[in-house]
C-alpha atoms as one frame of an Amber mdcrd trajectory, in Angstrom:
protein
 -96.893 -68.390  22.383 -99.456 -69.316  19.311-102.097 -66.592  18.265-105.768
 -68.055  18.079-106.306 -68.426  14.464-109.066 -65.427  12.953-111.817 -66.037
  12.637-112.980 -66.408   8.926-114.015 -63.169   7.257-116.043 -63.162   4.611
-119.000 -61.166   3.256-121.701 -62.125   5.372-124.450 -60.046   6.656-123.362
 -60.711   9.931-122.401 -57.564  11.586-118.995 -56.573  10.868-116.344 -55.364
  14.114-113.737 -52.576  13.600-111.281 -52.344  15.961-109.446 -49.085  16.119
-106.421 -48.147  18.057-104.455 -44.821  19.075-101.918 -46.288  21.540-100.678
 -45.801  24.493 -98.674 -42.540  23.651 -99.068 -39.844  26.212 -99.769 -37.489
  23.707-103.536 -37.470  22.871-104.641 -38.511  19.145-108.581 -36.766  19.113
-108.588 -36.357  15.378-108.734 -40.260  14.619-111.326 -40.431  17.643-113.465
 -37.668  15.644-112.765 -39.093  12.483-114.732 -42.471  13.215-117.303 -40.831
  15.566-118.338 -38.641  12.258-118.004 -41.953   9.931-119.750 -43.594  12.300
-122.586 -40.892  12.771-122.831 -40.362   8.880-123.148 -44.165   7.614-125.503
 -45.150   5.252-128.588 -47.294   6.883-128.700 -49.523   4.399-125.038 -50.510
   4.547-123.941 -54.002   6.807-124.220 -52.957  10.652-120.876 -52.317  12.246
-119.544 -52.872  15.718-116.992 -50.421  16.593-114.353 -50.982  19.279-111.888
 -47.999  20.026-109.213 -48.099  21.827-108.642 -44.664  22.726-105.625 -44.560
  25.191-105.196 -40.537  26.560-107.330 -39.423  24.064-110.769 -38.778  24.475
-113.250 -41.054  25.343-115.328 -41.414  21.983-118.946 -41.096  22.298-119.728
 -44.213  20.716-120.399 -47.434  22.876-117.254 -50.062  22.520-114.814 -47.277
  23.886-111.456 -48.113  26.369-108.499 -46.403  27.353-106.002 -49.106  27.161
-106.714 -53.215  26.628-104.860 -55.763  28.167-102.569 -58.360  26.098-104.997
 -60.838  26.056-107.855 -58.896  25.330-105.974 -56.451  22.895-105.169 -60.356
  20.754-108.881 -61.173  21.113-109.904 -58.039  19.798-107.511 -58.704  16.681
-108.672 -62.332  16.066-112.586 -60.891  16.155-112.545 -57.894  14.351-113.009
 -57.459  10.492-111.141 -54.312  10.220-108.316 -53.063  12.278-107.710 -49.089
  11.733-104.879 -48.089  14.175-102.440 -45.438  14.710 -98.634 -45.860  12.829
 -96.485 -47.876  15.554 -94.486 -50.452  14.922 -95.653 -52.626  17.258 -98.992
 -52.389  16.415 -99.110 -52.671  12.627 -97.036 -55.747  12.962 -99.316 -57.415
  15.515-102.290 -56.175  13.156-100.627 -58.029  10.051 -99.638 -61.207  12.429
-103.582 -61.884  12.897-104.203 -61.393   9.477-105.236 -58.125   8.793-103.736
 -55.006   6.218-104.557 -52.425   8.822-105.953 -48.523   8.147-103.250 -46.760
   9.473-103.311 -43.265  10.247-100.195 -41.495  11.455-100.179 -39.419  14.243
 -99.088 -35.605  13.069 -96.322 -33.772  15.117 -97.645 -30.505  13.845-101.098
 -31.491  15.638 -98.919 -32.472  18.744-100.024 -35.604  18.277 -96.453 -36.933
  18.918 -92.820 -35.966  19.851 -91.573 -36.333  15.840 -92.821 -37.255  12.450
 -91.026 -40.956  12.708 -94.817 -42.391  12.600 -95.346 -40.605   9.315 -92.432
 -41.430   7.715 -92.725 -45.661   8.870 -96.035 -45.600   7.624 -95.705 -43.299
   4.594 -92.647 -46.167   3.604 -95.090 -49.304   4.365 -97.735 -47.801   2.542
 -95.641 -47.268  -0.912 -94.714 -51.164  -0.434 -98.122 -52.220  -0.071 -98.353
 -53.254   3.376-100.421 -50.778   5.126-103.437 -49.078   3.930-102.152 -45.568
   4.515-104.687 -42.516   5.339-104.045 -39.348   5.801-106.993 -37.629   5.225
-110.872 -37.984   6.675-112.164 -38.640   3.441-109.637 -41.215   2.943-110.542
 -43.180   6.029-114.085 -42.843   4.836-113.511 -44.314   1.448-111.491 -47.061
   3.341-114.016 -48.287   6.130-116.788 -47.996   3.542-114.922 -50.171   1.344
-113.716 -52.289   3.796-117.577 -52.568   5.693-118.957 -53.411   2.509-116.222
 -56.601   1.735-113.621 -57.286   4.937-111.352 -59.322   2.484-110.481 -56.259
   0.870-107.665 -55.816   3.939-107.526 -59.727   4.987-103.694 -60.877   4.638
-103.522 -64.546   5.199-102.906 -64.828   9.456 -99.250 -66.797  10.414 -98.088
 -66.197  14.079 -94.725 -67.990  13.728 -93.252 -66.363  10.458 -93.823 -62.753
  10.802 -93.133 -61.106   7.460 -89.344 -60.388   7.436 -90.264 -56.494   5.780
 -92.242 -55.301   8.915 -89.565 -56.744  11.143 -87.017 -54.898  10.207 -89.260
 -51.974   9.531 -90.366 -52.603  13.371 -86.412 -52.979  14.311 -85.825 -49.419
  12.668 -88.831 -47.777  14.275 -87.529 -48.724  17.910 -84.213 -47.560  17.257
 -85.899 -44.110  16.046 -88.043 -44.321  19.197 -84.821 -44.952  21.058 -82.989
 -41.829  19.724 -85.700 -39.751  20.653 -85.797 -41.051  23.988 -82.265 -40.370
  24.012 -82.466 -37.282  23.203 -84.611 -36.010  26.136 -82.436 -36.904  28.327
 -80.668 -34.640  30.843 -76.596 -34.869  30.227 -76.840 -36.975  27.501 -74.434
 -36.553  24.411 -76.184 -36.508  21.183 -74.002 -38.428  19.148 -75.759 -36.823
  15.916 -74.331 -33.567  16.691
């Protein structure tokens, strides 16, 4: 299947579209939801207007307009292909889809301690991607700040050059080692099961 090709990015005065998702994880991820209400709510007027789109899965529903639980396949690749920004939670799956339609998403892990997930695999995958260069890794509120500010103000700042049929070789095997993490865990909840760890 080819991805539509993204639409050109540039630093128009056009307003610019951030598209943020938490996932579908049945564990709810509020913090990144309040995070971008409060950028959001605190923006400068003068700055380029901003669209916001959040997918918000089990979390709350943010009180911004541009707000769903889940998106469909083919809306969730439209999304991609329109929006300037992509901030998103740190899955596999979805950083590699991010990078696949061009973008060098704003990840933010979801935190364990916060019960936010099951373990701290999303931490650790994104922690690694961000040393190599190939996430834009935030941790912090002030950190996602700084990076949709700078991002709002030029979108080619995290723009990575869009090619559907050679995903980059790194994130594939980064995405092949975060299922088998997901996999063990998974495995490990289970009823009967031998933990071959132990």
């Amino acid at each position: 299947m080819s991805l539509p090709i993204p639409r050109q990015r540039g630093n128009s005065p056009a307003p610019r579209t951030i598209l943020a998702m938490v996932g579908t994880d049945v564990h709810r991820f509020d913090r990144l939801v309040d995070w971008l209400e409060r950028w959001h709510a605190g923006r400068d007027a003068a700055a380029p207007e901003v669209r916001l789109v959040v997918q918000h899965g089990r979390s709350r529903a943010p009180r911004l307009p541009g707000g769903a639980p889940f998106l469909a396949h083919d809306e969730l690749q439209r999304a991609m292909t329109e929006a300037d920004l992509v901030v998103c939670h740190g899955g596999p799956a979805t950083i590699t889809e991010a990078r696949r339609h061009g973008h060098l998403p704003i990840v933010v892990p979801r935190d364990p301690t916060r019960d936010e997930h099951v373990d701290n695999h999303q931490q650790l995958f994104a922690r690694r991607l961000g040393a190599a260069g190939m996430v834009r890794l935030v941790e912090a509120e002030a950190d996602l700040v700084e990076a949709l500010d700078k991002g709002v103000a030029d979108p080619l700042t995290y723009a990575l050059a869009a090619d559907p049929d050679r995903p980059d070789p790194r994130v594939a095997a980064a995405t092949e080692v975060g299922r088998i993490v997901e996999d063990l865990v998974r495995a490990s909840r289970t009823p009967g099961r031998r933990r071959w760890w132990r």
